[in-house]
N, C-alpha and C positions, 0 to 999 in steps of 0.2 A: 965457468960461471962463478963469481963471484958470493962466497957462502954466506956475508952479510946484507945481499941486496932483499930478501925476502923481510929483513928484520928494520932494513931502511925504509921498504914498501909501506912495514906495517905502523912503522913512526909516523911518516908523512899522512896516510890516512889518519890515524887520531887527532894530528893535529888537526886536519881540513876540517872532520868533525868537530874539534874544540872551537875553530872558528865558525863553523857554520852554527853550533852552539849558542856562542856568543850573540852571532847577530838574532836571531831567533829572542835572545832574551832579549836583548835590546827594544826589538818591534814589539814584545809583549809592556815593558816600561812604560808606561804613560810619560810625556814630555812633560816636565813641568812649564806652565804656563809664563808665558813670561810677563815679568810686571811692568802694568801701564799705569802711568799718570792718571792724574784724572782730570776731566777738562776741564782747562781755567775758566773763570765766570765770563761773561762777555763784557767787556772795554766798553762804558759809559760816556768818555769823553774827558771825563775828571781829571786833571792833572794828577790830585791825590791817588787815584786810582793808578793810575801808568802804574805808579813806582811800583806796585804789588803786582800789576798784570802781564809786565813786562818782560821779567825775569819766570815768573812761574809759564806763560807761551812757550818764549825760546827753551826752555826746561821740557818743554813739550816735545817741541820739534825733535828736538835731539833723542828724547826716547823712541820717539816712534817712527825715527828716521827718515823725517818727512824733509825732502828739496824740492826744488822747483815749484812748479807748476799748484802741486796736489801742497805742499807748505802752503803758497798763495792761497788756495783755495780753505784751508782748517783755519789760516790765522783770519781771512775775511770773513769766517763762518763764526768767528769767535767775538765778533761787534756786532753788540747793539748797530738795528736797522738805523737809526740816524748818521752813526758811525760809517757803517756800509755805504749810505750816501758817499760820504765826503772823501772815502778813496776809488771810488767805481772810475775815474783818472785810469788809476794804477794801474787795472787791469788791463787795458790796451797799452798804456807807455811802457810799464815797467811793473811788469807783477811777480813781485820777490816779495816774502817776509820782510827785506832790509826795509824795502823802498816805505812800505807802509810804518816800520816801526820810526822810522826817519822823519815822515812825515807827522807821527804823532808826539815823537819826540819835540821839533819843530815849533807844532802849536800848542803846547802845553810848558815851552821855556818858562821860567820863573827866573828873570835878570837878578831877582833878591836873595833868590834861593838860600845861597850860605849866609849868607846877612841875615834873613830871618832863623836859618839854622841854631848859628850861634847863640841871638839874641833868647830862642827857644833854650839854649839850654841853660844862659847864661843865669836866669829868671824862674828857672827850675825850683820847686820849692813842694816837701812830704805834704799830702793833703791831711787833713784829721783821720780821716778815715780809712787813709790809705797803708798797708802794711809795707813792711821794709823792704822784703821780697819783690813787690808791685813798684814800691820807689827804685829799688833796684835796676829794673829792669825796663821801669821807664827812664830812667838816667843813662843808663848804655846804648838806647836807640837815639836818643838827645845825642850824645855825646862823638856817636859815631856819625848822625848826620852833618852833623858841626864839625869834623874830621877832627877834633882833639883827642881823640881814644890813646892815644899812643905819648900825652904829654900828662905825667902821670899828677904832679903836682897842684897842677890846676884842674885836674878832675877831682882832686882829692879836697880841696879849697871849697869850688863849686857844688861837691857833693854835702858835704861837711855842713856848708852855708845852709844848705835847703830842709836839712832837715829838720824836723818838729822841735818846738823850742827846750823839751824836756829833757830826751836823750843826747841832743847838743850841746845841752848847758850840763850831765854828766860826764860826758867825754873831757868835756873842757876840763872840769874841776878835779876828775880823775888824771891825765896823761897831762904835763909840760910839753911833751916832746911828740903831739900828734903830727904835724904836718913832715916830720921827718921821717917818717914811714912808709914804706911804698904803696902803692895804691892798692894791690891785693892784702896788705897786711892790714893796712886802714878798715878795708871791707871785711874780714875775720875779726879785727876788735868789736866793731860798730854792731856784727849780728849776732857775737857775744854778750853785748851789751844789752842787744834788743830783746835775746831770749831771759836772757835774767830780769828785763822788767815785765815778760811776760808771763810770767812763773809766779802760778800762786802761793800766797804768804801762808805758812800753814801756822 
C-alpha cells in the first residue's frame, strides 16, 4: 500500500469541500437583476414619432430577447389602439416585428425627407434666447439628418452663418483665417468666445 494514498484521500476531500463551499456561497449571493429597458411609449402613427419609436422598440426586443410570436405580440402591444387597427392583417399573414415595422416604415415615407433635411439645416439660425450649448446641439442633429456631419467645411460655414449677429461679427474681426480650421477647432474657438462674453465685467 501506497504510504502517500491517505495524504491524497485527504487533499481530494478538501478540495470537494472547497467546491461544495463555493457553490453554497454562490446560492447564498443574490443574482444581480438584470437590466430592462423601459417600455417605449406607444406609436401614434406620426411619422415624426417613428423616427424616435423605432429604434428605441427594436432596442427593446433585443434586451429582452424577444422573437417570434411573443416580439409580434409586445411590439403590437406597444400601438396606440388606432395603430393596432391598421396591422390586425399582420397577425394572420405575417406576424414578425419586421413585417409591421415595414409596414409603418412604408406609410410614413417622406419622398422630401433629405430635401427638407438639408434645407433645415441649411436655414439654421441661434435664436435670441437661445444658448450656444442649445445651438450646438440643435445644429448636430440638423446636420446629421442632412447627412453632412462628416463634410467639415460647410458645417463650419453654415454654423458660423447662423449664429447671433454679435459674437459672429467678433469672430470675424478677431480671426482672418476662421474658415481654415477644422470643425472641432472652430467649435473650441466659438465657446471660448462665448464664455468670455459671458463673464461679468468686474
Amino acid at each position: 500500500m501506497d504510504q502517500n494514498q491517505p495524504l491524497f484521500a485527504l487533499i481530494q476531500q478538501l478540495q470537494q469541500q472547497l467546491v461544495d463551499q463555493q457553490r453554497q456561497l454562490e446560492a447564498l449571493t443574490p443574482t444581480r437583476p438584470q437590466f430592462r429597458l423601459p417600455d417605449p411609449p406607444r406609436f401614434d402613427g406620426r411619422p415624426f414619432s417613428l423616427k424616435t419609436w423605432l429604434p428605441a422598440i427594436q432596442a427593446k426586443l433585443r434586451s429582452d430577447g424577444l422573437v417570434g410570436q411573443p416580439a409580434f405580440d409586445y411590439v403590437y402591444d406597444r400601438l396606440e389602439p388606432s395603430q393596432q387597427a391598421s396591422v390586425l392583417h399582420l397577425r394572420e399573414t405575417n406576424p414578425t416585428p419586421e413585417a409591421v415595422f415595414q409596414y409603418f416604415e412604408r406609410l410614413c415615407y417622406n419622398p422630401r425627407e433629405k430635401q427638407d433635411a438639408v434645407l433645415r439645416f441649411a436655414n439654421i439660425r441661434q435664436k435670441d434666447d437661445e444658448s450656444l450649448v442649445a445651438y450646438l446641439a440643435r445644429f448636430e442633429r440638423l446636420s446629421h439628418e442632412a447627412k453632412v456631419h462628416q463634410q467639415d467645411l460647410l458645417r463650419t460655414i453654415t454654423l458660423h452663418r447662423g449664429l447671433r449677429p454679435t459674437l459672429r461679427q467678433i469672430l470675424e474681426q478677431s480671426y482672418d483665417t476662421l474658415f481654415d480650421l477644422e470643425y472641432d477647432d472652430y467649435i473650441e474657438l466659438l465657446q471660448r468666445h462665448d464664455r468670455r462674453q459671458q463673464r461679468p465685467i468686474i
